[in-house]
GUKE-271263 format. One record per residue (C-alpha): residue number from 0; residue in three letters; chain; x, y, z. Coordinates in nm, 4 decimals, always signed. Layout:
BEGIN
R  num  residu  chaine         x         y         z
R  NUM     ala       A         X         Y         Z
...
# end
This chain:
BEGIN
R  num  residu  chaine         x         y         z
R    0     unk       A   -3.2942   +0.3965   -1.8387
R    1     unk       A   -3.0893   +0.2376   -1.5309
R    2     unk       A   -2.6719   +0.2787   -1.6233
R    3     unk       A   -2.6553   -0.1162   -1.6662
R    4     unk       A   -2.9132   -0.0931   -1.9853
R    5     unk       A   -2.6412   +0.1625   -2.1715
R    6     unk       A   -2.5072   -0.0084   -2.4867
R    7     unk       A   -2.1346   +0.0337   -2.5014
R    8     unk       A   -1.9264   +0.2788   -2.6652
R    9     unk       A   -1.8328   +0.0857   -3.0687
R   10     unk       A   -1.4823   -0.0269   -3.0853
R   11     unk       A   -1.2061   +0.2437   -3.0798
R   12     unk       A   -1.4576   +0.5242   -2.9092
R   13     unk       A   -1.3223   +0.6556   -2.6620
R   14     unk       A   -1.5006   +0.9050   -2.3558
R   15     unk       A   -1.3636   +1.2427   -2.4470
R   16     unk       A   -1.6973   +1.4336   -2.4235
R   17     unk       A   -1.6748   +1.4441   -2.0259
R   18     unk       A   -1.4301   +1.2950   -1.7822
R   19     unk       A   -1.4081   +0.9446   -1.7836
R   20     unk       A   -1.5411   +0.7819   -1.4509
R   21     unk       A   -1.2425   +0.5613   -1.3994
R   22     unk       A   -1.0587   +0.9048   -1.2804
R   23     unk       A   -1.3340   +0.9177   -1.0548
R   24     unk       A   -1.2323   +0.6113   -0.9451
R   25     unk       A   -0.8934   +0.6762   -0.8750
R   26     unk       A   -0.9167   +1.0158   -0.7191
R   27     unk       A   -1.2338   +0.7934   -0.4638
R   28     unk       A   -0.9042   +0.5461   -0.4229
R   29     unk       A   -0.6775   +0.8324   -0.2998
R   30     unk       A   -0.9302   +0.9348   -0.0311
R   31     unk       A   -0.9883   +0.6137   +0.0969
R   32     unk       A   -0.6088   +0.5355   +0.0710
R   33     unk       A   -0.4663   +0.9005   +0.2426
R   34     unk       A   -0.7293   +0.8459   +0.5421
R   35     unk       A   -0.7264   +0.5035   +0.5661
R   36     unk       A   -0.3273   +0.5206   +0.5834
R   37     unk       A   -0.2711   +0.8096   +0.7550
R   38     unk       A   -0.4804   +0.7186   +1.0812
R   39     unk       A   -0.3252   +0.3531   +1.0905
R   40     unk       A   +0.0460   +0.4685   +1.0247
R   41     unk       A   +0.0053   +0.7782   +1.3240
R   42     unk       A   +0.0331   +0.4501   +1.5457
R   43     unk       A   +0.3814   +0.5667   +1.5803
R   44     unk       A   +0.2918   +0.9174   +1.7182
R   45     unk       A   +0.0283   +0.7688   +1.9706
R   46     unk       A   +0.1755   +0.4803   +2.1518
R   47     unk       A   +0.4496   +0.6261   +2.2982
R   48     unk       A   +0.2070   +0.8240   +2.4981
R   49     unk       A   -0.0146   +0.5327   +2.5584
R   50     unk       A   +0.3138   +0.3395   +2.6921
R   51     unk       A   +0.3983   +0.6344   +2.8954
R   52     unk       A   +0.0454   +0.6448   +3.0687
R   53     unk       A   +0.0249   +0.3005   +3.1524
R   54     unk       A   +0.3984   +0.2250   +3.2384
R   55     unk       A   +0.4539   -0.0526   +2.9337
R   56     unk       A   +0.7273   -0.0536   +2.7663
R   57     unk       A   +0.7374   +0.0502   +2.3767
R   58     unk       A   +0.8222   -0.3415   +2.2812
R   59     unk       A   +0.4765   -0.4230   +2.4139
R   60     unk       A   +0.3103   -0.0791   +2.3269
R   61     unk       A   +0.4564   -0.1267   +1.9825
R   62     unk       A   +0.4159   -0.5293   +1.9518
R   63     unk       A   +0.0083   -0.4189   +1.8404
R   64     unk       A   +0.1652   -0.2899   +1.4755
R   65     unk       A   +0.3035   -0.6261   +1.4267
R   66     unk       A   +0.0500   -0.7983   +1.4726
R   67     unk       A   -0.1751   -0.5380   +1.2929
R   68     unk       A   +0.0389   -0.5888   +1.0115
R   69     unk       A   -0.0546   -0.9625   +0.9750
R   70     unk       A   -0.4245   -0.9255   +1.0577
R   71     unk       A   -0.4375   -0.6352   +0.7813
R   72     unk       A   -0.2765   -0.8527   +0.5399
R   73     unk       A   -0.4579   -1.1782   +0.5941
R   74     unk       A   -0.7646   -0.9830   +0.5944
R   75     unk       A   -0.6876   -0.8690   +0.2528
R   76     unk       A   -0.7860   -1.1679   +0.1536
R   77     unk       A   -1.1516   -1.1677   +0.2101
R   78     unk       A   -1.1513   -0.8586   +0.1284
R   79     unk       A   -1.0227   -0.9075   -0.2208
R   80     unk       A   -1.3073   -1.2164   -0.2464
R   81     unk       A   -1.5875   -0.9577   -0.1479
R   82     unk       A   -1.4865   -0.6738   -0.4041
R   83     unk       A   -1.4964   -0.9731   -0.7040
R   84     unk       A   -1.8243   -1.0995   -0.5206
R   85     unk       A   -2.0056   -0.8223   -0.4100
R   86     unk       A   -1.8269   -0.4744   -0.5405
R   87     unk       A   -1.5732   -0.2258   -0.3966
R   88     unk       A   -1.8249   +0.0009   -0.2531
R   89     unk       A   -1.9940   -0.2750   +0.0078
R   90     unk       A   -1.6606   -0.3863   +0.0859
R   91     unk       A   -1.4923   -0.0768   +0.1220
R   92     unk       A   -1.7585   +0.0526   +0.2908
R   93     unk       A   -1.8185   -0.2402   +0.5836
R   94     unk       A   -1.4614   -0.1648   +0.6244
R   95     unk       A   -1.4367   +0.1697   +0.6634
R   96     unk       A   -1.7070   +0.1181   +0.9465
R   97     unk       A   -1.4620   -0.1581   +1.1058
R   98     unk       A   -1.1606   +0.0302   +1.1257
R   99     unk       A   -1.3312   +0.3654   +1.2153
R  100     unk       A   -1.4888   +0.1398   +1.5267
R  101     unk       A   -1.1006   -0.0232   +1.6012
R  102     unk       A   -0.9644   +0.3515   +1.5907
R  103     unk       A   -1.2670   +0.4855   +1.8112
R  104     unk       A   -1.1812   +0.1717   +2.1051
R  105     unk       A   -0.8876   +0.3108   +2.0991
R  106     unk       A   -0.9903   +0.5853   +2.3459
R  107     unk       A   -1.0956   +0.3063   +2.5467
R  108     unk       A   -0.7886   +0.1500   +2.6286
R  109     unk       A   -0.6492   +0.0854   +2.9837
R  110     unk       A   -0.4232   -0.2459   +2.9775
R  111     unk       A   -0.2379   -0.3786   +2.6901
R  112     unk       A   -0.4086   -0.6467   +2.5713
R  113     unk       A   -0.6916   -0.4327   +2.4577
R  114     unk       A   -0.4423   -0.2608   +2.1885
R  115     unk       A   -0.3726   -0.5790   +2.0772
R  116     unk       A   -0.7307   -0.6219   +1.9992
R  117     unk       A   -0.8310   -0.2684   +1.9244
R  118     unk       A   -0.5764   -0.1974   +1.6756
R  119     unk       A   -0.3892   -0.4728   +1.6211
R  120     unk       A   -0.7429   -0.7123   +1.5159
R  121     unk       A   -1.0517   -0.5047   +1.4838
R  122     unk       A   -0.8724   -0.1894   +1.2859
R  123     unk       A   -0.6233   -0.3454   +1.1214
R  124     unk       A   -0.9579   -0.6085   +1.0073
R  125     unk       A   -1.0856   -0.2972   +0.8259
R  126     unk       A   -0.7353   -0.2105   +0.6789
R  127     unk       A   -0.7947   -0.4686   +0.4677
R  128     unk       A   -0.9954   -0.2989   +0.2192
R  129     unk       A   -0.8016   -0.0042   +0.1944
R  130     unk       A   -0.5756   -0.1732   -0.0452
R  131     unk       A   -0.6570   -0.4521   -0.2292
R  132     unk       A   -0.9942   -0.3697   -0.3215
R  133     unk       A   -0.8638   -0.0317   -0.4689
R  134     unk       A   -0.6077   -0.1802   -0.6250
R  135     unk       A   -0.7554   -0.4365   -0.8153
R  136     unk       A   -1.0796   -0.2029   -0.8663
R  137     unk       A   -0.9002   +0.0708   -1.0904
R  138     unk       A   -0.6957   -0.1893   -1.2476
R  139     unk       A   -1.0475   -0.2595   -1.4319
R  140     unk       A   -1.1173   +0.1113   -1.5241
R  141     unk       A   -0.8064   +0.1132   -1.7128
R  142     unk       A   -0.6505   -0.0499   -2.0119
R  143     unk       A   -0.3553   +0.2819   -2.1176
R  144     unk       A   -0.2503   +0.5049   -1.8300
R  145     unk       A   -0.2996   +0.2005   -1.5855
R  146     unk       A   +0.0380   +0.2644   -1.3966
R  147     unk       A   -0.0365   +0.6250   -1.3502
R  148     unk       A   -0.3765   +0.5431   -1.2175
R  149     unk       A   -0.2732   +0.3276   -1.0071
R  150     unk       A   +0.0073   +0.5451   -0.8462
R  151     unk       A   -0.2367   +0.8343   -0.7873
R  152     unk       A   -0.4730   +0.5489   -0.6185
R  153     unk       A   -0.1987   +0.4215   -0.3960
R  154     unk       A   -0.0672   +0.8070   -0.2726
R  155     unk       A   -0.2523   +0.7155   +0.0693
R  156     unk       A   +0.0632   +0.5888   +0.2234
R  157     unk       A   +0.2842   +0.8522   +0.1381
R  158     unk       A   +0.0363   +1.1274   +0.1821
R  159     unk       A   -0.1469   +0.9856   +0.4446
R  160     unk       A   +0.2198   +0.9514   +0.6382
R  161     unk       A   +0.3128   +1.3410   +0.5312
R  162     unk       A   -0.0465   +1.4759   +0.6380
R  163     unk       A   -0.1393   +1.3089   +0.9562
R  164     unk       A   +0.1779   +1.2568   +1.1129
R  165     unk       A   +0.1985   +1.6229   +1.2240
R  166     unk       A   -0.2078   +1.6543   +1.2247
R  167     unk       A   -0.2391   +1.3505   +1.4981
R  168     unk       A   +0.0779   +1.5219   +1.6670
R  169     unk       A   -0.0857   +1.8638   +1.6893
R  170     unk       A   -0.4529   +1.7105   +1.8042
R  171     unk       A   -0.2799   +1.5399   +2.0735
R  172     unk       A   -0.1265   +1.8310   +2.1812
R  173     unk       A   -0.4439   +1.9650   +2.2175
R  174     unk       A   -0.6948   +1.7511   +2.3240
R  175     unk       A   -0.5133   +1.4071   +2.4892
R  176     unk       A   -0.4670   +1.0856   +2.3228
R  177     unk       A   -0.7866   +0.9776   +2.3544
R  178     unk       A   -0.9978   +1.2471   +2.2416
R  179     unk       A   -0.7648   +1.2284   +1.9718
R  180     unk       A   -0.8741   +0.8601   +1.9053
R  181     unk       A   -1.2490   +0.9356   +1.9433
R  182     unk       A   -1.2463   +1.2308   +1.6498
R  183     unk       A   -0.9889   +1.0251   +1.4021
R  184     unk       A   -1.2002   +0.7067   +1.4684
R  185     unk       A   -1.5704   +0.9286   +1.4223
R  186     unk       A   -1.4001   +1.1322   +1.1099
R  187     unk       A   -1.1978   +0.8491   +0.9531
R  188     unk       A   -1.5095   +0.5861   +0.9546
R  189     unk       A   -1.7335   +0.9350   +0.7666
R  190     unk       A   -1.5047   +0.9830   +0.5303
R  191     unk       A   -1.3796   +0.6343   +0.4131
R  192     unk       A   -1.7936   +0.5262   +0.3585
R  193     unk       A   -1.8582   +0.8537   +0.1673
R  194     unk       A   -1.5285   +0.8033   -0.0892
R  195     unk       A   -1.6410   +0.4317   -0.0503
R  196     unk       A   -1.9835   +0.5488   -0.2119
R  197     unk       A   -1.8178   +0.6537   -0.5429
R  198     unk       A   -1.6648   +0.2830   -0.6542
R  199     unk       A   -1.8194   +0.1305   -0.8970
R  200     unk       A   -1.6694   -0.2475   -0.9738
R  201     unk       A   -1.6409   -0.2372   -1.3671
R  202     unk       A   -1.6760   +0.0209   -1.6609
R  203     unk       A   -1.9580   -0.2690   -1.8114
R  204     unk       A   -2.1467   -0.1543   -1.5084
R  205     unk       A   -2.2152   +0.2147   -1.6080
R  206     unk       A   -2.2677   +0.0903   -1.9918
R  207     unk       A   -1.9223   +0.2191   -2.0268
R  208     unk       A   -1.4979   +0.1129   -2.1997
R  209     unk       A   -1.2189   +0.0655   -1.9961
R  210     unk       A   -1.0242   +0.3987   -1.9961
R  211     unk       A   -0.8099   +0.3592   -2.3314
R  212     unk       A   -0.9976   +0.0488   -2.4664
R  213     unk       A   -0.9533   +0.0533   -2.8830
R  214     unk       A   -0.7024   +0.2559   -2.8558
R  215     unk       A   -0.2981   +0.1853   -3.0069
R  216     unk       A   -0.2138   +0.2389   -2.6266
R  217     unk       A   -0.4563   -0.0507   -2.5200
R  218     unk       A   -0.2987   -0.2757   -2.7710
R  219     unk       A   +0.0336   -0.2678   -2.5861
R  220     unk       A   -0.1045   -0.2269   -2.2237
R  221     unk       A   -0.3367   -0.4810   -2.2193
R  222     unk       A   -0.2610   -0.7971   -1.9451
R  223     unk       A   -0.0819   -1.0783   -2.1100
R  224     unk       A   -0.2602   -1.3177   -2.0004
R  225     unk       A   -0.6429   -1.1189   -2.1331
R  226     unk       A   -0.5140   -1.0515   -2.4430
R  227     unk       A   -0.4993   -1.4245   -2.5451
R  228     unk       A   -0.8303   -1.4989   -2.3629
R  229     unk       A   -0.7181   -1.6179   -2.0294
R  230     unk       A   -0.7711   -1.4631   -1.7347
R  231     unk       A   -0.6537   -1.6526   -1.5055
R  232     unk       A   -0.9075   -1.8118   -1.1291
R  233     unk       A   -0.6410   -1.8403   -0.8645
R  234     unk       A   -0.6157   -2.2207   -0.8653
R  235     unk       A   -0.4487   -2.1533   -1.2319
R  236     unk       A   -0.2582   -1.8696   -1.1335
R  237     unk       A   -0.0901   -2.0628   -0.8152
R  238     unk       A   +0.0345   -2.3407   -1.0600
R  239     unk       A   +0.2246   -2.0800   -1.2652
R  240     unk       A   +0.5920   -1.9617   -1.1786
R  241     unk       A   +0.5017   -1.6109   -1.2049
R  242     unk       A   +0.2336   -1.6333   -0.9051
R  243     unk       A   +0.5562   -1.7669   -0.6795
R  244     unk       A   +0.8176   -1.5100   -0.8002
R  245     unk       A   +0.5631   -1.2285   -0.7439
R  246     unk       A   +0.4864   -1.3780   -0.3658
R  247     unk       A   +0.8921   -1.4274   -0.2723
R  248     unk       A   +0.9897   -1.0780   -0.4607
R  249     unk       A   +0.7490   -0.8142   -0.3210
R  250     unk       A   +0.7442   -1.0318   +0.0409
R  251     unk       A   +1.1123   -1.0097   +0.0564
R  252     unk       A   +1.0688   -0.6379   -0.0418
R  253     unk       A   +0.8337   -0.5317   +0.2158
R  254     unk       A   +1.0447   -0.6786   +0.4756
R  255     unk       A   +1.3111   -0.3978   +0.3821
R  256     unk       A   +1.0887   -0.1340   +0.2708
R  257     unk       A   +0.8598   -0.0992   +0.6351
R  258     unk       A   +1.2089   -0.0004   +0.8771
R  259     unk       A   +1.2348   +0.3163   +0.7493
R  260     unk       A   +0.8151   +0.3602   +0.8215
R  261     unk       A   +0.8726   +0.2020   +1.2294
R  262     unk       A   +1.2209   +0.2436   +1.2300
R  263     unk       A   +1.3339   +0.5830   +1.0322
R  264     unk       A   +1.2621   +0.8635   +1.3274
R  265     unk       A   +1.4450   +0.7011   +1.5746
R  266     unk       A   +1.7585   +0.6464   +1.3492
R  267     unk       A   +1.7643   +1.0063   +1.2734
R  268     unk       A   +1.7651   +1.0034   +1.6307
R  269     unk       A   +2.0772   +0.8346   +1.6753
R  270     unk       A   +2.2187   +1.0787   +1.4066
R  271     unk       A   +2.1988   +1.3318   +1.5733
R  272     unk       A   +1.8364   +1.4735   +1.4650
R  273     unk       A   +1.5985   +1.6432   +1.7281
R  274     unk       A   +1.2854   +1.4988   +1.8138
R  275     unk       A   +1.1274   +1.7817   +1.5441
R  276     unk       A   +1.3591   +1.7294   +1.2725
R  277     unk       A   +1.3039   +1.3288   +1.3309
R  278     unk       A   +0.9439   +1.3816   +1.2615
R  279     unk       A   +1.0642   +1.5751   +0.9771
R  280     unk       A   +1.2685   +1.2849   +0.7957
R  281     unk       A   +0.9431   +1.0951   +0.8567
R  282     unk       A   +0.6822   +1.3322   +0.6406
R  283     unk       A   +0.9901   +1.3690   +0.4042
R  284     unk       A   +1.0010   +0.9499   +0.3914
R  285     unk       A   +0.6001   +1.0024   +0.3135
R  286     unk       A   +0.6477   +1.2665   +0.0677
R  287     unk       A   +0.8945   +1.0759   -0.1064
R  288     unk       A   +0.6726   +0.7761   -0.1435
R  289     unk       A   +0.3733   +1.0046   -0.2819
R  290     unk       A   +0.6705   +1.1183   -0.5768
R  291     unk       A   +0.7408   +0.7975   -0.6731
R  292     unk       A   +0.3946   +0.6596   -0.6734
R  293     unk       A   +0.3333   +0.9397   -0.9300
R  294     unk       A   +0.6143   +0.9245   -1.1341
R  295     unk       A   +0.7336   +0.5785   -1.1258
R  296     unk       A   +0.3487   +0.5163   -1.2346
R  297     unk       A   +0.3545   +0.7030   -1.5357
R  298     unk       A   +0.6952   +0.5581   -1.5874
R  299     unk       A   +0.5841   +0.2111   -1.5981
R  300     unk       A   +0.3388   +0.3351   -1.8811
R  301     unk       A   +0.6335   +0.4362   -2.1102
R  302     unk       A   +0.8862   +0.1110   -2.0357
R  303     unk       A   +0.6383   -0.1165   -1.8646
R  304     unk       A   +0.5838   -0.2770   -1.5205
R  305     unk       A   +0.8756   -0.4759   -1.4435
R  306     unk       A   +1.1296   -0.1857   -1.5502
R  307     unk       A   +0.9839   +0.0557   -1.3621
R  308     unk       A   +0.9787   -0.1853   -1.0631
R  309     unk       A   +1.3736   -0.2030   -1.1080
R  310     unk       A   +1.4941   +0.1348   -1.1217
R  311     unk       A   +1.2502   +0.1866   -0.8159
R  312     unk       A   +1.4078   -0.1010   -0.6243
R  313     unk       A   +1.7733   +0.0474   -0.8073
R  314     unk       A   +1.7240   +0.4057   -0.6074
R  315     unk       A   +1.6071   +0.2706   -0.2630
R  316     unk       A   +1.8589   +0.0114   -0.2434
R  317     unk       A   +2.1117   +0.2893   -0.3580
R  318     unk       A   +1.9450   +0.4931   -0.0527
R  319     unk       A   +1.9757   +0.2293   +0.2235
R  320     unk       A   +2.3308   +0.2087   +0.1642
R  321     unk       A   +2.4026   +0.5339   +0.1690
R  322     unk       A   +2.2109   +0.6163   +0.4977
R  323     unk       A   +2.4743   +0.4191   +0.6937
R  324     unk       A   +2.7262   +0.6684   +0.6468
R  325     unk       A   +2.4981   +1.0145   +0.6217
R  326     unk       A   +2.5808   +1.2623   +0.8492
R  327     unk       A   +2.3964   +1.6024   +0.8865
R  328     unk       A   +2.0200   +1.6450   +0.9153
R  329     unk       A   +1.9914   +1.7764   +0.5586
R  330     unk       A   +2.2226   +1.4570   +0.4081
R  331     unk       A   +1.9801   +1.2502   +0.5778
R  332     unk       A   +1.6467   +1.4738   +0.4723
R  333     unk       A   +1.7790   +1.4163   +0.1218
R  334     unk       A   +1.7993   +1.0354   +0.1541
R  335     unk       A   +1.4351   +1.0262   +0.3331
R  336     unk       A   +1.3415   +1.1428   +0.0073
R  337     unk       A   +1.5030   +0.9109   -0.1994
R  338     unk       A   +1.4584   +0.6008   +0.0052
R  339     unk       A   +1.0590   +0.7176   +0.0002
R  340     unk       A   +1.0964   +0.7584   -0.3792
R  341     unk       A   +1.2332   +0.4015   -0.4365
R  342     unk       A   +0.9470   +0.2435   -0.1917
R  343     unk       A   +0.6805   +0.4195   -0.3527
R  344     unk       A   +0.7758   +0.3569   -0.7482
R  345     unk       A   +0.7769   -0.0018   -0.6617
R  346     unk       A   +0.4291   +0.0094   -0.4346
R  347     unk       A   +0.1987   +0.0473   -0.7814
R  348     unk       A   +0.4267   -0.1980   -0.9864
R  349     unk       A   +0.3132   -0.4944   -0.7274
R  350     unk       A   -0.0400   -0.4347   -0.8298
R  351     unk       A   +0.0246   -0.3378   -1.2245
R  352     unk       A   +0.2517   -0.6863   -1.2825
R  353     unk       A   -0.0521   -0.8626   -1.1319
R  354     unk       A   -0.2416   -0.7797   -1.3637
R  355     unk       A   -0.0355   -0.8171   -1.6489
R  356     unk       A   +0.0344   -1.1679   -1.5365
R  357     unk       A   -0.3352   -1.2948   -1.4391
R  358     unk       A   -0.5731   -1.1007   -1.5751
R  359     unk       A   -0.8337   -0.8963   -1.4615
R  360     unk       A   -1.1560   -1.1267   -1.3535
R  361     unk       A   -1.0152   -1.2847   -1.0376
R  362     unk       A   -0.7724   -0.9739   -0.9546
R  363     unk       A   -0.9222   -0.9020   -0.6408
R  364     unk       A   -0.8597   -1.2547   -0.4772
R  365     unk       A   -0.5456   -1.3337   -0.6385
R  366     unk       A   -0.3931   -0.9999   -0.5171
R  367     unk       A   -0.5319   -1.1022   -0.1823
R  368     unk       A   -0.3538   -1.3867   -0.1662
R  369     unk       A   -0.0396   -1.2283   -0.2449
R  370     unk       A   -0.1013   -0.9463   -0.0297
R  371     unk       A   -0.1299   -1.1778   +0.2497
R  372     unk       A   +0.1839   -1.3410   +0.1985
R  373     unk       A   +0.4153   -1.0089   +0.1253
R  374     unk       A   +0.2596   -0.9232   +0.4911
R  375     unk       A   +0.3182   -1.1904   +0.7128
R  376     unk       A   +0.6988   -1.2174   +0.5797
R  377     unk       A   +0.6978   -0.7884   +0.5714
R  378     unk       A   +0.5809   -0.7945   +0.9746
R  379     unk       A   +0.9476   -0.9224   +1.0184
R  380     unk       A   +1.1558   -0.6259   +0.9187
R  381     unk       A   +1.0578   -0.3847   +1.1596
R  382     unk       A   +1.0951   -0.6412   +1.4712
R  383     unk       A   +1.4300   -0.7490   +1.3189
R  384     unk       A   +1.5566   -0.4125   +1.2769
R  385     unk       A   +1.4515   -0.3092   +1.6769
R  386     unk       A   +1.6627   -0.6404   +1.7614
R  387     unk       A   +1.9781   -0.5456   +1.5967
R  388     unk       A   +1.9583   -0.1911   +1.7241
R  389     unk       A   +1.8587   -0.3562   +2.0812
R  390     unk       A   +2.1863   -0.6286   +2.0683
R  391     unk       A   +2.4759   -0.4279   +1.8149
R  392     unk       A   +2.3858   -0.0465   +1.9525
R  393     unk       A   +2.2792   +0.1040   +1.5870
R  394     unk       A   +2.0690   +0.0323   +1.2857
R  395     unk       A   +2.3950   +0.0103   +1.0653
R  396     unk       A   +2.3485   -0.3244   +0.9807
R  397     unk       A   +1.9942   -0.3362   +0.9847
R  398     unk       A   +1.9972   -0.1286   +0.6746
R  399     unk       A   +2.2496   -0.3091   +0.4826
R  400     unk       A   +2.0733   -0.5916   +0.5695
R  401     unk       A   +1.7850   -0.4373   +0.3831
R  402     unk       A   +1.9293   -0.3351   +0.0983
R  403     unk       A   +2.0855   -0.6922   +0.0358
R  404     unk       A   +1.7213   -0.7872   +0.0701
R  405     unk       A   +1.5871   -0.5516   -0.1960
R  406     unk       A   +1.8897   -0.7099   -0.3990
R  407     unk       A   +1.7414   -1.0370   -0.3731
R  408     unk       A   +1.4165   -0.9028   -0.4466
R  409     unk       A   +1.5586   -0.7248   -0.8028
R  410     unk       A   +1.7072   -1.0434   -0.9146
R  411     unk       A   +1.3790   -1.2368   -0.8820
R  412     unk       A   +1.1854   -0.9271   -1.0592
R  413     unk       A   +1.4328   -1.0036   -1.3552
R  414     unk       A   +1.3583   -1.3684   -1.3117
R  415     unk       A   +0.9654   -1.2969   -1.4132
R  416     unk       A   +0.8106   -1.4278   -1.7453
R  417     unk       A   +0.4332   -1.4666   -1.8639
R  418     unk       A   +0.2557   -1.7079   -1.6683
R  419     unk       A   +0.1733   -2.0567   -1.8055
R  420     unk       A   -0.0209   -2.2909   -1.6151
R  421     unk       A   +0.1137   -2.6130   -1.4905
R  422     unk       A   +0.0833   -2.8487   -1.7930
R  423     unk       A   +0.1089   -2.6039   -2.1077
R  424     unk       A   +0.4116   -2.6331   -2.3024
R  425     unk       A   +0.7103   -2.3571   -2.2650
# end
């Protein structure tokens, strides 16, 4: 009998006789993720060389992650639409092949405008479901543990960053840039289409119960807005309050949160690190984001979404400031870590309040939209942080600067309530 035919478990059962598919799920997420994110975020190890082979300087070497940055986000978008429509593992899949392709051109590169293209439009096209689809797909395959769930999902840019920083390094070393290019753009399209093979949309589609469902847990985790029978279609969530606090709070915070990932090496740099102990602070960042991922995630199960996102935005604003004044290479490894931390406890509480707000049967598109948005206003902090290093000398201020943002960003977190559609009473 095909899996769709299964009658569901009776109210309150719960899928304790074997492991329950929606960790499948999420450990199928963490592949994708870690591969996905560690090839497009080793950028920064390969374009110096490319620069230095071509004779361009790093602002137009470098320019291709900004505008990577935007075409990943907007491409989130239809991304999102084609999980809803047509299921994670098609659109996961089709862009796995994409960016595996983009990464693979990338041998083929010999004046600048084809990194714009390679990278910065046909991988960074692919990028695009290596996030929200995830996201949005194990939101589904859980009702309790969601925030932990989605924290092990979302490792991929903290573990990605900690792994293939010093893998992509060490190929390069061996083999050339290029080569390098050909095998991550060959192994990372294999890879991302066999995790890609293991998402499923929906627990209804094995026969099977949300992770938790019946359960005392489910009764308090369950989204606000499916609890009372409305799940939200986008046109009804972008007429509530919450959809525009979400899109201003986490934009706002990405355009902080990505200098340390562009901008972090080279400011050990002007600390005083070496060139190995900069690369260092970098994994450290990484590893610091996979922490907080982890255990801000199974925080936000405990005190909920919007708490969790404030002590996480609490410790990275607290590690921003304090970077201005660090001296010594182990002051500032300790900060890496706790400025990681911070960024990554907030990462899974931008997918989790989501949820809670809108509901589960239009997730992938609304978070697409949103995605979008927190990317195209994000793409601005790293270029803004190379200007004020380029015109004052050091990133003092550019850091203060970003910790006033994630101030902002807090206040407007606090600011959130249950969404209402324009129209309902308040």
């Amino acid at each position: 009998m095909p899996s769709e035919a299964r009658s569901l478990p009776r109210e309150g059962q719960r899928d304790t006789a074997r492991l329950h598919y929606g960790w499948v799920i999420t450990i199928a997420a963490f592949v994708v993720s870690t591969v996905a994110y560690g090839i497009f975020y080793s950028f920064g190890i390969f374009f110096p060389h490319i620069a230095a082979e071509h004779g361009w300087s790093y602002a137009e070497a470098a320019g291709a992650f900004s505008v990577a940055i935007v075409t990943y986000g907007f491409f989130a978008i239809p991304m999102g639409w084609a999980s809803d429509r047509y299921g994670p593992r098609v659109a996961v899949g089709v862009g796995g092949l994409i960016f595996g392709l983009g990464i693979f051109l990338g041998s083929q590169v010999r004046e600048v405008w084809h990194l714009y293209v390679v990278y910065g439009l046909v991988a960074a096209l692919g990028m695009g479901a290596a996030y929200v689809p995830l996201m949005s797909t194990v939101s589904r395959w859980f009702v309790a543990r969601r925030g932990i769930a989605l924290g092990i999902a979302g490792l991929g840019s903290g573990t990605g960053t900690f792994l293939f920083t010093p893998l992509m390094g060490q190929l390069i070393a061996i083999t050339g840039w290029r080569q390098s290019y050909v095998i991550a753009g060959i192994g990372g399209a294999v890879l991302l289409v066999a995790a890609a093979a293991f998402l499923i949309r929906d627990p209804q589609s094995k026969g099977m119960r949300p992770y938790g469902a019946g359960t005392q847990a489910a009764t308090k985790a369950l989204p606000k807005p499916a609890a009372r029978g409305r799940d939200l279609t986008l046109s009804q969530a972008m007429r509530t309050e919450a959809f525009w606090i979400l899109q201003l709070a986490f934009a706002i915070w990405w355009v902080s949160s990505l200098i340390p990932y562009i901008h972090g090496a080279s400011y050990a740099r002007d600390k005083g690190a070496s060139p190995v102990e900069a690369a260092i602070w970098l994994s450290l960042f990484g590893l610091g984001i996979s922490l907080g991922k982890v255990v801000m995630g199974a925080v936000a199960d405990h005190i909920g979404s919007k708490a969790a996102w404030s002590i996480s935005l609490i410790i990275q604003i607290a590690g921003m400031l304090l970077l201005v004044p660090a001296q010594g290479v182990v002051v500032l490894y300790l900060l890496a870590l706790v400025i990681g931390l911070g960024y990554g406890g907030g990462s899974p509480q931008f997918t989790n309040l989501t949820a809670e707000q809108f509901g589960l049967s239009s997730m992938g598109t609304i978070y697409g939209i949103l995605f979008f948005g927190v990317s195209v206003l994000g793409a601005v902090g790293p270029v803004g942080a190379g200007f004020i290093r380029d015109t004052a000398g050091d990133y003092g201020l550019a850091y203060v600067g970003g910790a006033a943002i994630l101030a902002l960003s807090l206040m407007l977190n606090l600011m959130l309530r249950s969404p209402r559609p324009a129209g309902e009473s308040q």
